[in-house]
N, C-alpha and C positions, 0 to 999 in steps of 0.2 A: 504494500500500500504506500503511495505516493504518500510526501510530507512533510511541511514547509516549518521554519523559523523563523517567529513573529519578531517582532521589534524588538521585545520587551524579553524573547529569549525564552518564550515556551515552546512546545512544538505541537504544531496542529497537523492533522487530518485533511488532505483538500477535499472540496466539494464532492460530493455525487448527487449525479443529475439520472433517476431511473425512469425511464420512457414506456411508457405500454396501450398498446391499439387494447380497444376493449376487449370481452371477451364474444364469442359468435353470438348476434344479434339473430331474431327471430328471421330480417329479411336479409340475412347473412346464407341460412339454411335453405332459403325460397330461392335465392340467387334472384332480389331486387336490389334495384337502387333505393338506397336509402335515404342520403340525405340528412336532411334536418326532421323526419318524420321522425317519431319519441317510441322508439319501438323497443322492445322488452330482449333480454338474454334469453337464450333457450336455457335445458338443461345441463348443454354442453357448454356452453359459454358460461355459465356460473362456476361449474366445476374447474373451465380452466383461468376464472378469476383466484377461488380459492385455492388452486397450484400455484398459480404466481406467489401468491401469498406466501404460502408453505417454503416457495423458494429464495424467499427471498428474508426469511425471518433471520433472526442475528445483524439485519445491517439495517444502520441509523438511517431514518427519517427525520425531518423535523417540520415540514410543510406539503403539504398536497394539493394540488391542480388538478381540476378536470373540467368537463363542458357543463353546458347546461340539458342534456341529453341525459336520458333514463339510463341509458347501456353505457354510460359512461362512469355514471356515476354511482351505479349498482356494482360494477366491475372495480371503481375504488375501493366502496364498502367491503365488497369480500375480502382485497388482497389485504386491506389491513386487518380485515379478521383473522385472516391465515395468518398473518405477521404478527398476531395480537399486539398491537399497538392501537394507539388513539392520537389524531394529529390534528392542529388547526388546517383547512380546510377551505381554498377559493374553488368559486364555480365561473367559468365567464365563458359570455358567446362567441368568445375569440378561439377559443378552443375547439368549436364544434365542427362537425364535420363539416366538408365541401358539399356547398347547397345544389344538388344534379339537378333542378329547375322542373321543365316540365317533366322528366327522367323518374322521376322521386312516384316509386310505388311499383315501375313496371319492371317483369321478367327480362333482365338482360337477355337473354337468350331469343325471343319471342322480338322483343325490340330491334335485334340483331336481321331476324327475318323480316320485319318490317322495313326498315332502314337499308339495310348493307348492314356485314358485318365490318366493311372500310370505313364507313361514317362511324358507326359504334363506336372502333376501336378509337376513334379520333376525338372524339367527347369523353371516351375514357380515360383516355393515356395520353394525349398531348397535354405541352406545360400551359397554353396558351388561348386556346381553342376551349369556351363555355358550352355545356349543353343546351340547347334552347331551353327560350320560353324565363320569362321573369326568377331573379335572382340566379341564375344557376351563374356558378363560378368554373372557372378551368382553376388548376394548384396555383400558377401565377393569383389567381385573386383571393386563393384563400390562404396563402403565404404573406400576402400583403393586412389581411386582419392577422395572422397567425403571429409572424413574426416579431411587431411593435410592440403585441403583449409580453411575447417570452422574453425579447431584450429589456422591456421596461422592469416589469413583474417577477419575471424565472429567476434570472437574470441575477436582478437585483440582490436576491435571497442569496444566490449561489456566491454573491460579491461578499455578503457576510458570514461567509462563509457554513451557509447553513446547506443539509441534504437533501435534498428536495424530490419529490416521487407528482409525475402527470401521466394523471391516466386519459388520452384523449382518444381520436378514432387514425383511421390510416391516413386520412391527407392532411390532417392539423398536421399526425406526429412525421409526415414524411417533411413536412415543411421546413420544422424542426432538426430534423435527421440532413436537410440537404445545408442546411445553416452550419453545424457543427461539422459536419464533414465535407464540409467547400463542395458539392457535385455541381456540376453544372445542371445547364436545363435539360442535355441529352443525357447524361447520367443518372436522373431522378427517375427519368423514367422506367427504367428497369428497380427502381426500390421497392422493394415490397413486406411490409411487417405483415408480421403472424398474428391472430387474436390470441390476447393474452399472454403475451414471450416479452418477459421483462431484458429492456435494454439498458444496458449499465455505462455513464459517462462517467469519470473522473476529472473534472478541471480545476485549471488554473482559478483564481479568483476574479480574474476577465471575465472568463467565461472560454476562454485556451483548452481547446481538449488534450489530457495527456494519456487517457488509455479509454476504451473503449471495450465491452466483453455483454455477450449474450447469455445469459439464462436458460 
């Protein structure tokens, strides 16, 4: 474990920053777009909130992040069960997933037949390119709320050197994920988090990543 010597000649612990997509959402299971629609864990996605948990017990937290989403924030609840711990606790809309606009509710797959699966793939997976239809974002636009919050807020904590744990969905935390690890726009593309697979940062008091390790 990385570990720094303060002014004053103690020795501290640097930050950790632990990252985690929620756990499988009910329109996870269906293969929909989800969105900002407030849909529940299944069974499987609770079980792999409280693994996370489990694996993650023995190491310090002091603050917790997540959205304003059911599946996000049921998916905190567990893992600090697993972890039995109790933590103060922000929720905010900057965390939430990418809004897939009119996308939000229907069968990927079914969509795919309707559309092209060439358009599909291009409302899914480009950095750039929004789904139709009012608010939907492409990762550029939900990097742009995502981001301000983590540098303002995440950030901040991790500058005081506290351990911080966000449990958000896959394109807040890839947003996040392409931040800390410099990718480009054609690199993001290929990122892909798992539900519920806690990701482990270690930084600087910047916010400088020095080691990085998956669960």
């Amino acid at each position: 474990m990385p570990w720094v010597i303060c002014p004053f000649g103690m020795i501290l612990a640097m930050p950790k920053l632990i990252l985690v997509r929620h756990g499988q959402s009910l329109w996870n299971l269906e293969d929909r777009f989800t969105g900002w629609v407030d849909v529940p864990l299944t069974p499987l996605g609770e079980a792999e909130a409280l693994a996370a948990g489990e694996k993650l017990r023995g190491i310090s937290v002091d603050v917790a992040y997540t959205s304003v989403l059911t599946r996000a924030q049921r998916t905190l609840a567990l893992i600090l069960e697993g972890m039995g711990v109790t933590v103060p606790t922000i929720r905010d809309v900057a965390l939430n997933e990418r809004h897939y606009g009119d996308l939000q509710g229907l069968n990927k797959k079914r969509t795919a037949e309707k559309y092209g699966a060439e358009q599909v793939h291009i409302w899914r997976r480009s950095y750039d390119v929004p789904p139709p239809g009012a608010g939907g974002e492409s990762l550029e636009m939900t990097a742009a709320r995502t981001l301000p919050f983590f540098e303002r807020c995440i950030l901040g904590d991790i500058a005081q050197g506290k351990d911080v744990l966000v449990v958000a969905h896959g394109n807040s935390n890839r947003s996040i994920v392409m931040d800390l690890d410099k990718l480009t726009k054609e690199e993001v593309l290929n990122l892909n988090l798992g539900t519920g697979v806690p990701l482990i940062y270690e930084l600087e008091l910047d916010g400088a990543v020095i080691s990085k390790s998956i669960l």
